[in-house]
N, C-alpha and C positions, 0 to 999 in steps of 0.2 A: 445506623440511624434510620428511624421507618419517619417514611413522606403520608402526608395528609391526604393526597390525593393523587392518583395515575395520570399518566399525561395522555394525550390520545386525542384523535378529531373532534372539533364542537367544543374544548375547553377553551374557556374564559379568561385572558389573563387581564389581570388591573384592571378589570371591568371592561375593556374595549378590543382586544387581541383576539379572534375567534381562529383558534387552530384550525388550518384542515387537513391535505394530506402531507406525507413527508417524505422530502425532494434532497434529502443527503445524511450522509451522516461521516464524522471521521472518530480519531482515536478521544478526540477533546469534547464534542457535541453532536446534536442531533439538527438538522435544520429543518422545517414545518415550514411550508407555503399555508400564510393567514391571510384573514381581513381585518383591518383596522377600521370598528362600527363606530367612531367617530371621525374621522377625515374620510373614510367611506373608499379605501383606497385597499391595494394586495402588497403585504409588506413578506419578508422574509425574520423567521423567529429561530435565535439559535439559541438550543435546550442544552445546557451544560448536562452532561449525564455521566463524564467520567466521576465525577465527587458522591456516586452514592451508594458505593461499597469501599472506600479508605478510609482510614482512618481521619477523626477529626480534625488533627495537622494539617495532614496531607491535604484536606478537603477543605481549610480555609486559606490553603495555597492555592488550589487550584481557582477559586473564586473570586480573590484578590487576583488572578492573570485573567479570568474573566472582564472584570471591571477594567483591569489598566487596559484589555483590547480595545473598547470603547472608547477610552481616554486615547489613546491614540490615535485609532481612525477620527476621534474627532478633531484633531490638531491639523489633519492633512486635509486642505480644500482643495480637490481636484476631480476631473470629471473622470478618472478613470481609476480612480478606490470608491468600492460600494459605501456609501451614506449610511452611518450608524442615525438609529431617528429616537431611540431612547433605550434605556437599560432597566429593568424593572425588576423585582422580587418576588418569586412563588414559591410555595412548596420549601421554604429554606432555601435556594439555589438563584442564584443570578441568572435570568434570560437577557438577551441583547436584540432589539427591533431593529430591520436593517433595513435598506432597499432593497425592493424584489427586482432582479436581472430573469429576465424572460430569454431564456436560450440555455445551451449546455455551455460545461467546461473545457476547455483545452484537452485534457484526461479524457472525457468521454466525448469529444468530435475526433482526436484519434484512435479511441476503441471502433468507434462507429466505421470511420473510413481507413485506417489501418495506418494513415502516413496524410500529413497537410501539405497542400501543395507551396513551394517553397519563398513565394512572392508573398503570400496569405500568409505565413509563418513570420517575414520580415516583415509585417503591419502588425499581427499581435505582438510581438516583442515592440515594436517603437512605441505603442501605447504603454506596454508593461511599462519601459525605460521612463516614459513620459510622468507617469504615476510614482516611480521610484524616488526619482528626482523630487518630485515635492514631498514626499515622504524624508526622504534621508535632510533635505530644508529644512521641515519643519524638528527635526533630529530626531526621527522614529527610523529605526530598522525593521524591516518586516519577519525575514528569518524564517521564512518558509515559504520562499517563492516555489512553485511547480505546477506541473500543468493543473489539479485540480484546484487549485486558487484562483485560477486563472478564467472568468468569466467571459462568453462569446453572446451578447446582445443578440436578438432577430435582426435588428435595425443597423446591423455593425458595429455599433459598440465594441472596448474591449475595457472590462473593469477588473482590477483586483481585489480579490478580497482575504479575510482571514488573518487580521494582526492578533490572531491569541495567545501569538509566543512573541506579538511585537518587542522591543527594548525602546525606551523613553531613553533616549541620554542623560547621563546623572542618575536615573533610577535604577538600582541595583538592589531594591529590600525584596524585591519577589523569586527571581532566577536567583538556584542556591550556587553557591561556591562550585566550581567544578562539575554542572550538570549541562550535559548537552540536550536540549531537545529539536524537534524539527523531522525529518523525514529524509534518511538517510540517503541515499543517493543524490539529495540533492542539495545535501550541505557543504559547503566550499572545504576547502581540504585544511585550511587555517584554524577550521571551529573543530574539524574532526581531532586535530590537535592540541584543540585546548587553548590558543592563541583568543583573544578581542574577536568580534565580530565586528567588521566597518561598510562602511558602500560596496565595497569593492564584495564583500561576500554575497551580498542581495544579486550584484551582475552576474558572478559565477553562475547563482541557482538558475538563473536566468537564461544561461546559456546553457545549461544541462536542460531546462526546460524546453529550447529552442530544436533543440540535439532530439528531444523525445519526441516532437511536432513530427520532423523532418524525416527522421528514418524508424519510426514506429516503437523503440523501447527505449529505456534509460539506457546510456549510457556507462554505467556504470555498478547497474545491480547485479549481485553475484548469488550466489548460491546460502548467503548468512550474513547478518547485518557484520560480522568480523569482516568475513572477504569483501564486503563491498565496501567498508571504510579502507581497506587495504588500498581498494582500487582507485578510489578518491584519491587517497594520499599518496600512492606511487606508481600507479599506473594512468599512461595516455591512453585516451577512448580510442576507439579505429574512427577512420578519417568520415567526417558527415559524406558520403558517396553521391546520397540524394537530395543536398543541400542546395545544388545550385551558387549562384551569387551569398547565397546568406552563408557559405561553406567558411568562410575566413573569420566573418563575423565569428560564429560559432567558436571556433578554434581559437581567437583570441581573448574572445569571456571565458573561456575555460581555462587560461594559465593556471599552473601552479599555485604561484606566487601573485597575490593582491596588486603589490606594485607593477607588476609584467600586464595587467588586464588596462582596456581604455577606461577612462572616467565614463560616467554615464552620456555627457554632451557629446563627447565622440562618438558612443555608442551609438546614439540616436544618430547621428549625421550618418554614421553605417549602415542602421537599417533602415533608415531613407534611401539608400542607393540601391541595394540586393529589393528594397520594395519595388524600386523600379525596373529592377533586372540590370543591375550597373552591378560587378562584382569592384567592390569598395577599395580603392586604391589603398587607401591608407590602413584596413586591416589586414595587406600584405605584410608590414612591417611585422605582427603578429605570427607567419606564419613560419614555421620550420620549414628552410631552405632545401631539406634534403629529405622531403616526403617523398615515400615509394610505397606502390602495395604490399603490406606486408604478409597477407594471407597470400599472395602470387609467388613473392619470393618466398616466403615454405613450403610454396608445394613444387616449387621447383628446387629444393633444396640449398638453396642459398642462407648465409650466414647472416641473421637479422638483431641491426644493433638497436638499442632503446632511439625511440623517436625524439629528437630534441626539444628540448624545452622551448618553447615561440617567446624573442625578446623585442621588442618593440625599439622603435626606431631609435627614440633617445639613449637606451643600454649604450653602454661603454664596447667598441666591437672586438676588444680583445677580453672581454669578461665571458668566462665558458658559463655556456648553459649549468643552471644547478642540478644536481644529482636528486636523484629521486629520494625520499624517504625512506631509509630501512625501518621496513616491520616484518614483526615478527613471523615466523608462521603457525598458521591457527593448530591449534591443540584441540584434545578433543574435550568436548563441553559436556557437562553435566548438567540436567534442566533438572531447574526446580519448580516443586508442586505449586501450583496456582497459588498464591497470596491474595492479602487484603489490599495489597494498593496496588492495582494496574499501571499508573503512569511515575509513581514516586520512585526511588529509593536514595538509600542511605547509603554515605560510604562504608559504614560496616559489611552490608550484605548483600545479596543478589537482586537481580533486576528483577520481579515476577513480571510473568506473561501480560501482555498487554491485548484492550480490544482496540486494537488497530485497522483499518482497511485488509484487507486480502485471508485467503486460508494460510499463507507461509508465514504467520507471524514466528517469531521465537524469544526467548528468553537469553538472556546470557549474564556469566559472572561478571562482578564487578573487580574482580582482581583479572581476571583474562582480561576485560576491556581495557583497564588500565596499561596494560603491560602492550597493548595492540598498539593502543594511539599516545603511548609513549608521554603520557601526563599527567599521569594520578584521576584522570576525570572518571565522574560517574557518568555513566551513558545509559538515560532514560529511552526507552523504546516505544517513542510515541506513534508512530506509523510505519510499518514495513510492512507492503501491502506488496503482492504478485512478484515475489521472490524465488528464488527454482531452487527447491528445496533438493531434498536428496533422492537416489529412485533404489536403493538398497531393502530388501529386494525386490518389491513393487516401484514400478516408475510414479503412480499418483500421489499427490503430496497428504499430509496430512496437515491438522490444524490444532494451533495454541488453544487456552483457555475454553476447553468445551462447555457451550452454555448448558444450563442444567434443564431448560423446558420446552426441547422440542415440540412441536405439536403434532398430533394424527397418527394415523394407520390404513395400510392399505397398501396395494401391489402398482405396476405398473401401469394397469388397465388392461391387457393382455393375461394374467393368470388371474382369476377370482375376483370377489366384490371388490370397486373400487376403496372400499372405505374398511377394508380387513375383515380378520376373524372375531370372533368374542374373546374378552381379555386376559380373562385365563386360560384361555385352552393353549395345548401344545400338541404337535404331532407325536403318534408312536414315535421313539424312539430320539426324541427330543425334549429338551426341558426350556423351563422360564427362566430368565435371567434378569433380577433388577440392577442395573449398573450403579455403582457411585455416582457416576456424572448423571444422574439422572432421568436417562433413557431406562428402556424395557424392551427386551429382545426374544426371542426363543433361537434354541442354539442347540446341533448336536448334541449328543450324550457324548461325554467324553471328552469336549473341545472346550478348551479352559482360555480364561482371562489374560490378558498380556497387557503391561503396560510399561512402556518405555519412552520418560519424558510426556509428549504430548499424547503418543500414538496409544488408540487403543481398540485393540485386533481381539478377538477370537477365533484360538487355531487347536488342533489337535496334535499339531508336529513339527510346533516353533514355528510357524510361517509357511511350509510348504503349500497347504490349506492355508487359506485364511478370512476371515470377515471383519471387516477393517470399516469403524466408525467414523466420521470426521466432520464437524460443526463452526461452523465461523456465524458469528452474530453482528459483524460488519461486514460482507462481500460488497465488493466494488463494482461487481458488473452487474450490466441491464437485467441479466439474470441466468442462469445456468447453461441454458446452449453455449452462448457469447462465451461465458469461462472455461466452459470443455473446451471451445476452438482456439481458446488463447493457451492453455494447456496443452493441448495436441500439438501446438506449434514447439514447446519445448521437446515432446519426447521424441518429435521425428527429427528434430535435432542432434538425438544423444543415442538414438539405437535404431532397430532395426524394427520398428516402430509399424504396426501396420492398423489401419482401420476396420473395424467389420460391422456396425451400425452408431449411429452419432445422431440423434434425430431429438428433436423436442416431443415432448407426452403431458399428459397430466395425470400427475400422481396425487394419492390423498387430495381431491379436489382442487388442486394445486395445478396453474394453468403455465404457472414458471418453474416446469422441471422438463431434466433433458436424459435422454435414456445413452449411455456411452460405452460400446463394447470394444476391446479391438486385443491384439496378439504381439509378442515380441518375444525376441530369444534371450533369456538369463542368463549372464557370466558369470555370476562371483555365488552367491548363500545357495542357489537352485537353478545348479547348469540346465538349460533345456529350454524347449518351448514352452510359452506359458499363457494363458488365456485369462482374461480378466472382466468385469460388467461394473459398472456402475450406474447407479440412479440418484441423481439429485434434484435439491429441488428448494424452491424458497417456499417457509412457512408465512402466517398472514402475519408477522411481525417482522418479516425481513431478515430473517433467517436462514443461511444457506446450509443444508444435510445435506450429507454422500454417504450411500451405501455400499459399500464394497464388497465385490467378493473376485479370490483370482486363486488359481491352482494350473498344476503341469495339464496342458496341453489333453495328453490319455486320458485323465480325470474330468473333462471340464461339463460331458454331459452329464454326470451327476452332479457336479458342481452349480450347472445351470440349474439344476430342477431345486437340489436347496435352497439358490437364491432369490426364487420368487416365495419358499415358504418363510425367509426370510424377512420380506418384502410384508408379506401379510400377516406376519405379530411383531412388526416395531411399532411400538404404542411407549405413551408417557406414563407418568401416574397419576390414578386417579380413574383411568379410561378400563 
C-alpha cells in the first residue's frame, strides 16, 4: 500500500498536531515529541508504522489494536497511566495523542546508570502497582509491563504507558486464537504457556521489571527468544544480590505460578516498606526457605539442587513445591527470508523477522515454538531487543531484517575524505558489489557473498577472512558507543575477550558513531588468535550500521589496511 505523504518534523496532523523530533520508537510505533497549535501545549504522537508493509489483513489488525490502546487507557483514570488526549487518522493509519512525560524510561535510567539504587526501585514499582490496580478495576490488562513502559517524570512522577497490546475483558475480536504477543522476558510464564493472562501476570512483568532496575539486566534473557521462554517457564532467576529490602518483594512477584504471587494490595504494602528500607515481613512467606549461593556452591564443587519454588503463607505446608516445566531442548532453527508481515503470522507458517528494538532480533518456526511452550501457540515476535546471540565464529552479533537504505559513504575520519571515494570506482584489485539488501560495497577479487539466515559476510575462505554487514533500523541505545559498552560486557563474559581501542568518531558526517577494535582467542570453526574492527554508526533516520571486519591475528595488518578501503566505497544506490 503506498502512503500520500512521509512522516517527518513540521508535519501537520488534523490541522493542529505539528511534528517535531522523535523520542522513541518500538516493534508496534514511532513516538514524535509535538505541539498542539490549538491548546498551545507539547503532547506525545504515536505513529503506527508497523502496518506499512503487511499485508491488508494483517494491517487492519494491527489498527483496530491501535484504536482498542486508546479505548483502554481511556477507561483507566489514574495519575500514573499516561493520558490518551485523542486518536486521529492520516496517511490511512491510526495516530494516538498522548501526554508528553518530560524525563526518561526505567530502560534508559538503567542503561544510563547501569543498576537503580534499591529504595528508588521500591517507589517506581509502588506507582507501577498503584496504576496497575486501577487498570485491572477498570478490567484492562496491560500485558507489557517492562522497564521501557515504564516513565520516570523530572518532578518524580512515575507513569505507565503503552496499552497497545492492552486486553479489554470480554473483548477478544482482536488478539487471534493462540498468539502471544509482548516482549519476551517479560512475560509471566502462564502466557508463555498459552494459559489466560490475569492480574497476577501484569505483577510478574513487574517483578521481572523490578529485577532489571536492581541488578542491571533481565532476568531471564537468554541467548534466543526459545531459550529465554525456556527460562521463564523452568527456570529460577539467580537471587536479586543488589536488591536490598525490595530482594523478597522481587522473589515473590516472580512465582511460577499466578496463585503463589501477592495480589496487587499486598504488593503495594511491600513496596512501601523495602521504600522505606523495612525488608517486608510478609514477603518472607514468599521466599524459599533454603536459599544458598549457588554460583559459590559450584565453584566449590558441591551438588546443587533446583531452588524451591517460594509458597506463600496460606499454601497447605505439606503441599511440595511444584516442579518445574519440562521443555524441550532447542533444536536447531532454520530462518526464514524476510516476509511481508513483521509482526503477524499464521498458524500454517513461520514467524518472519521482526523490526523490534535491539540488533539480536530473530525469527523462529511456528512448529519449533509450539512444541517449546507445549501449546499449539503461535508466538509473534514483537520485541526482542539486546539478546546475546551466538559468537560462532565471530563474537559480534548480527542483525534480522536488513533495512534496504542505508545512507552515506565515507571512512573513519582517520583514512581519506570523510565523505568516501567516487561511486564507481574500485581499487586494483578489487570490485563493486551491489548487495540484495540494498547496500553497495567494494570487495576483494575473489571474496564471494555468504548468507546464512540473517548474517551477511563477504569472505574468501568461509569466514576465516571476513567482512561481516549488519543493520538494525530500531537500536535501543543512546547511540553506538553506549551499545559497543553494553556488548563488551557480554563477550568479556564468554572468552578471553581483550580490548584495543573502543572510542566514539564521526563517520559519514555522523557524530553517533563509535570505532570498536579488540582480540580474543577462537576455539571451535578458526582455532587461534583473532583480531577484529568495527565501525558503527547511526544514519539521520536512526539507523544503526556496523562494519565488520576480523581475520587470524598474523593477517590482521592487511586486514586493517582493507578495512578502511572498505570503509570508503560503502555507499547506497543512487550515490
Amino acid at each position: 500500500m503506498e502512503h500520500s505523504q512521509s512522516t517527518g518534523p513540521g508535519l501537520l496532523l488534523a490541522g493542529r498536531y505539528r511534528l517535531g523530533e522523535s523520542i522513541g520508537r518500538g516493534g508496534m510505533g514511532k513516538v514524535w515529541r509535538a505541539h498542539d497549535e490549538v491548546l498551545h501545549r507539547v503532547v506525545a504522537v504515536k505513529e503506527l508504522t508497523a502496518g506499512r508493509f503487511v499485508a491488508e489483513a494483517d494491517r487492519l489488525v494491527l489498527h483496530a489494536r491501535t484504536q482498542k490502546e486508546a479505548r483502554a487507557a481511556a477507561r483507566i483514570t489514574h495519575p500514573g497511566v499516561v493520558t490518551v488526549h485523542d486518536v486521529l487518522e492520516h496517511d490511512d493509519r491510526p495516530w494516538i495523542v498522548m501526554q508528553y512525560v518530560d524525563g526518561p524510561s526505567l530502560a534508559d535510567a538503567v542503561k544510563e546508570a547501569g543498576t537503580v539504587e534499591p529504595r528508588e526501585a521500591a517507589r517506581v514499582g509502588l506507582h507501577v502497582v498503584g496504576a496497575l490496580r486501577a487498570a485491572h478495576a477498570a478490567g484492562v490488562l496491560h500485558r507489557d509491563v517492562k522497564p521501557g513502559n515504564v516513565l520516570l517524570a523530572r518532578d518524580g512522577r512515575v507513569l505507565i504507558t503503552d496499552f497497545g497490546i492492552a486486553a479489554i475483558e470480554g473483548d477478544s475480536t482482536i488478539t487471534r486464537t493462540g498468539e502471544l504477543v509482548g516482549s519476551i522476558d517479560y512475560l509471566a510464564p502462564e502466557r508463555v504457556k498459552g494459559a489466560d493472562p490475569g492480574p497476577a501476570s501484569d505483577l510478574w512483568s513487574l517483578g521481572a521489571t523490578l529485577y532489571t532496575a536492581v541488578e542491571g539486566t533481565s532476568p531471564f534473557r537468554r541467548t534466543s527468544p526459545i531459550s529465554t521462554m525456556q527460562a521463564v517457564v523452568g527456570e529460577e532467576p539467580p537471587y536479586p544480590a543488589n536488591a536490598g529490602p525490595l530482594a523478597p518483594v522481587i522473589v515473590a512477584l516472580l512465582s511460577k505460578e499466578p496463585e503463589r504471587r501477592p495480589q496487587a494490595d499486598e504488593a503495594e504494602r511491600m513496596l512501601l516498606e523495602a521504600m522505606e528500607g523495612r525488608s517486608p515481613q510478609t514477603a518472607q512467606a514468599y521466599v524459599p526457605t533454603q536459599r544458598f549461593d549457588r554460583r559459590e556452591a559450584l565453584e566449590e564443587g558441591t551438588a546443587v539442587a533446583p531452588v524451591p519454588a517460594a509458597v506463600p503463607a496460606t499454601a497447605p505446608t505439606a503441599s511440595p513445591a511444584p516442579a518445574p516445566v519440562p521443555v524441550p531442548a532447542p533444536v536447531p532453527i532454520p530462518v526464514p527470508e524476510p516476509g511481508p508481515s513483521p509482526t503477524l503470522a499464521s498458524a500454517a507458517g513461520p514467524v518472519a523477522p521482526v523490526q523490534g528494538k535491539g540488533r539480536w532480533r530473530t525469527a523462529v518456526l511456528t512448529a519449533v515454538l509450539a512444541a517449546v511452550v507445549a501449546g499449539g501457540a503461535v508466538f509473534a515476535v514483537m520485541e526482542y531487543g539486546n539478546g546475546r546471540g551466538g559468537t560462532d565464529p565471530d563474537p559480534r552479533p548480527t542483525t534480522a531484517a536488513p533495512a534496504p537504505e542505508p545512507t552515506g559513504t565515507g571512512t573513519t575520519g582517520t583514512t581519506g575524505p570523510d565523505r568516501g571515494v567516487a561511486p564507481g570506482d574500485a581499487p586494483e584489485g578489487w570490485h563493486r558489489v551491489d548487495d540484495p539488501e540494498g547496500f553497495s560495497l567494494a570487495v576483494p577479487d575473489g571474496w564471494k557473498r555468504q548468507k546464512d539466515g540473517d548474517q551477511i559476510d563477504y569472505t574468501p575462505d568461509n569466514g576465516r577472512h571476513r567482512i561481516r554487514i549488519s543493520i538494525d533500523r530500531s537500536p535501543d541505545f543512546e547511540n553506538p558507543y553506549v551499545h559497543a559498552l553494553d556488548l563488551e560486557k557480554t563477550l568479556q563474559n564468554r572468552m578471553d575477550y581483550e580490548r584495543v581501542l573502543l572510542n566514539q568518531n564521526t563517520y559519514r558526517d555522523q557524530v553517533k558513531s563509535a570505532i570498536w577494535e579488540f582480540t580474543w582467542t577462537e576455539k571451535q570453526s578458526f582455532p587461534g588468535p583473532r583480531h577484529a574492527i568495527d565501525q558503527l554508526y547511526y544514519g539521520d533516520d536512526g539507523t544503526e550500521y556496523a562494519i565488520y571486519m576480523s581475520a587470524p591475528e598474523e593477517s590482521w595488518e592487511a586486514t586493517r589496511e582493507q578495512f578502511d578501503v572498505v570503509l570508503q566505497h560503502w555507499r547506497v544506490p543512487g550515490e
